[in-house]
N, C-alpha and C positions, 0 to 999 in steps of 0.2 A: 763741802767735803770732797768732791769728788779734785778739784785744786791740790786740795793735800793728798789724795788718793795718788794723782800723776805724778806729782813731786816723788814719790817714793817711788814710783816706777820708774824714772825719769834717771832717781839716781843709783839705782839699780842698773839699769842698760836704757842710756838715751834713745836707743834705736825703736825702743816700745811704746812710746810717744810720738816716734814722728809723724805717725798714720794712726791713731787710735782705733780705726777699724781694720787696721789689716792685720791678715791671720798670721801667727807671731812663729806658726809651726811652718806654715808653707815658706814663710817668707829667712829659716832658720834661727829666727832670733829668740827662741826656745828651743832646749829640749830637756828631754825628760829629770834630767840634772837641773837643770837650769829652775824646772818648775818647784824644786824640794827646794831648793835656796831659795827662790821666790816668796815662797811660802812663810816660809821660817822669817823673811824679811816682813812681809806685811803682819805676821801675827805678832811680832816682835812692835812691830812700828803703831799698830794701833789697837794694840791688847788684844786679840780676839782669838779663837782657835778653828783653824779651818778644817773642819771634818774630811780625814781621803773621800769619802764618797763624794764630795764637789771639789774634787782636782779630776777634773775633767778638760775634753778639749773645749767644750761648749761654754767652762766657764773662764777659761783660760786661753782660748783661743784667739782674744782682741782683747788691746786695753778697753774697749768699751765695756766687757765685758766681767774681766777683771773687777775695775770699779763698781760695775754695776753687786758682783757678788760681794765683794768689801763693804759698800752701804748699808747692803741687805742685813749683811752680822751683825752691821753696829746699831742698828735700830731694835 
C-alpha cells in the first residue's frame, strides 16, 4: 500500500518523495493551499475522508508520515 500511497504523492509534486522524511513545510514544498488540494487528492484516490482535525503538521509534515495517516483510514 504504502507504493500506491507515494505514487499518488509522487504525482501530486514529485518533490514530496524525494526525501520521504523531510519536513515538506520547512523545506516549502507545502503550504497551507497546497495541503486542501492534497487532501481532496488522496480522499479522491483512495475513497477515504480525512477528518480536518488530522490535517495537521505532524501528520502532514513528511511523506512518512502522510502514508503513514493514509494506511491508518484504510484499515
Amino acid at each position: 500500500m504504502k507504493e500506491k500511497i507515494l505514487k499518488v504523492l509522487e504525482s501530486f509534486n514529485e518533490e514530496i518523495v524525494e526525501d520521504t522524511g523531510r519536513n515538506l513545510f520547512d523545506a516549502e514544498i507545502l503550504d497551507s493551499f497546497g495541503i486542501v488540494e492534497l487532501v481532496i487528492e488522496l480522499e479522491d484516490s483512495f475513497n477515504i475522508v480525512i477528518d480536518v482535525d488530522l490535517v495537521t503538521p505532524e501528520n502532514f509534515g513528511t511523506a512518512d508520515a502522510i502514508v503513514q495517516l493514509v494506511e491508518s483510514l484504510m484499515d
